[in-house]
N, C-alpha and C positions, 0 to 999 in steps of 0.2 A: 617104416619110413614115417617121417614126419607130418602129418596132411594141416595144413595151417586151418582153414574153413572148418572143419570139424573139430576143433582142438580148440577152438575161438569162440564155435556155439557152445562147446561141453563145459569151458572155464565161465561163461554165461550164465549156462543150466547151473551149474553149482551154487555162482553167485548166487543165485534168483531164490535157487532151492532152499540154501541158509538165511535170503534173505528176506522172502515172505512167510514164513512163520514167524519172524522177530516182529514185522509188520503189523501182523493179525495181532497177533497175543500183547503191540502197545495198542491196536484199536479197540481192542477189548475191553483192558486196563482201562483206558482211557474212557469209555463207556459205562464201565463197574463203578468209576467214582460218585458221582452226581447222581448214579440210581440208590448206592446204599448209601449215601451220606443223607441222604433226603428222606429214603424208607427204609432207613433203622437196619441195624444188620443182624436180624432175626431169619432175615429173605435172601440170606445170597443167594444158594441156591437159585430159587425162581426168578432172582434179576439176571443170574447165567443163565438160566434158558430163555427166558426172554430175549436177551439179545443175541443167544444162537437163534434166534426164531427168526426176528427183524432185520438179521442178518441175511441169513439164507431168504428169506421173503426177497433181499434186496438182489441177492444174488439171480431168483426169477425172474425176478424182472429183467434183470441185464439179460437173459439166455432169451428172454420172450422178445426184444427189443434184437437183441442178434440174426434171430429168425425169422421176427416177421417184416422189417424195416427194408430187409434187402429185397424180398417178394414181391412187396410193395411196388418197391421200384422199380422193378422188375417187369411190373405187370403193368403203371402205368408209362413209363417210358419206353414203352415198347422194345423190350430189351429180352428175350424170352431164354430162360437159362433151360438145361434141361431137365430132365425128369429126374435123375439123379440130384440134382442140385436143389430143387425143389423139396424132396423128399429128405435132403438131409437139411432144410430151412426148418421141416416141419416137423421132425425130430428134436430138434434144438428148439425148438417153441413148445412143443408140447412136453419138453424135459422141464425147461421154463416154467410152463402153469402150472405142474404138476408142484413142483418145488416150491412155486408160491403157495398153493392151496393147502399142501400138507402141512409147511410152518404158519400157515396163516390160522388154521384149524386150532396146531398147539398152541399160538400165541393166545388164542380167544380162551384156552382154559388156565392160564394163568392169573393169579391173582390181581388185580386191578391195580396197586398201589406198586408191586415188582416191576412190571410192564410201564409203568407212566413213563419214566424218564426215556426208556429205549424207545417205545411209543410214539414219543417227542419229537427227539433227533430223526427216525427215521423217516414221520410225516415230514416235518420241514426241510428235508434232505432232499424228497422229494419236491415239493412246496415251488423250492428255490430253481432244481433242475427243471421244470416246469416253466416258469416263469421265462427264466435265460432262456430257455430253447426258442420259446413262444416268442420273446423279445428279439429275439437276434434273427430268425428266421422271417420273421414281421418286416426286421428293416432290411434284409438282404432282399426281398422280394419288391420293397418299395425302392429303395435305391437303385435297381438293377429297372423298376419301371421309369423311375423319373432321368436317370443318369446312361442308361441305357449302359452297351458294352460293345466294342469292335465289330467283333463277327460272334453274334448270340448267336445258341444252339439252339435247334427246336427245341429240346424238353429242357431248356434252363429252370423253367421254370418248378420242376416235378419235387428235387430234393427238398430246397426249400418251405413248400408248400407240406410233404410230409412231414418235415421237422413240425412247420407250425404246429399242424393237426393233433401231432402226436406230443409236443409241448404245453397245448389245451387239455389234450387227455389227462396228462399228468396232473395239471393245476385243477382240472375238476376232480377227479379223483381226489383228490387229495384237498379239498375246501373242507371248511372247519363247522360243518354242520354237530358232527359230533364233540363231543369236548374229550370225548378219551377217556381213561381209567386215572383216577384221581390219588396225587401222591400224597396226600394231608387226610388223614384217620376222618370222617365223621363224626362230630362228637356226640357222645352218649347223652343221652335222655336223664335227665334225674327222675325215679319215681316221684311219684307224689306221697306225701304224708298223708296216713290213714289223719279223718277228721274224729277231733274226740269228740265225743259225746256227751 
């Protein structure tokens, strides 16, 4: 027999299935360009690991932000999930770090000049979601003080306020103390001419 619901999510799954690999491999593409057009294509190679690295890097984050965001909330709105729930938060975070640390390990042994351009996009990727978080969270917290709402809830205030926190995190994290691994060669020293005599 026919079951519509299951037959709706399978033609979904398919879609999704044929259609995130196409996805990936034009962000990749799209990635590949401006790293070897800039550092010479002697490096593909290590500009592909590179951005599987900065890749999956970003990928931990999203699993550590999945895990620990809800906990959070969890624990300051008084909201107490149970021990199972918890435990699979802390699973998914610690899948998280893990995934970041190990690509974050590889990307540090790649060559400086492969790495720039992925380097880039990924800090300012961050940079940006950072900022917006911190901005919009900023004003939903002031609006919501000065404009007030109907019938506010005691923890109105809890999401917002992690968003900030954790929109700061990001934008420190991520300040430009360092300059990063440099896409433009060093140039070479000329010897000096032996002096005659």
């Amino acid at each position: 027999m026919f079951d519509a619901p299951s037959s709706l999510f399978g033609v979904v799954g398919v879609f999704y299935g044929l259609l995130l690999p196409l996805v990936i491999l034009h962000i990749i593409t799209l990635l590949f360009i401006p790293s070897v057009v800039l550092g010479g294509g002697g490096k593909v190679m290590s500009v592909g690991k590179a951005i599987y690295c900065y890749l999956l890097q970003a990928v931990g984050i999203l699993l550590m932000t999945l895990g620990g965001l809800p906990a959070i909330y969890g624990v300051l709105a008084r909201q107490p999930y149970e021990s199972t729930t918890y435990l699979a938060l802390l699973i998914v975070f610690a899948s998280g770090g893990l995934t970041f640390l190990w690509h974050d390990h590889m990307a540090r042994g790649i060559e400086g000049g492969a790495r720039a351009v992925p380097h880039a996009i990924y800090l300012f990727t961050f940079k940006v979601m950072g900022y917006i978080m911190t901005l919009l969270s900023a004003m939903s917290l002031l609006l919501t003080l000065l404009l007030g709402t109907q019938a506010p809830t005691v923890d109105w205030w809890v999401m917002p306020t992690i968003l900030l926190l954790y929109g700061l995190l990001l934008s420190w994290c991520t300040r430009s103390e360092d300059k990063g691994p440099s896409v433009m060669p060093k140039p070479k020293m000329m010897p000096m001419m032996a002096k005659k005599r």
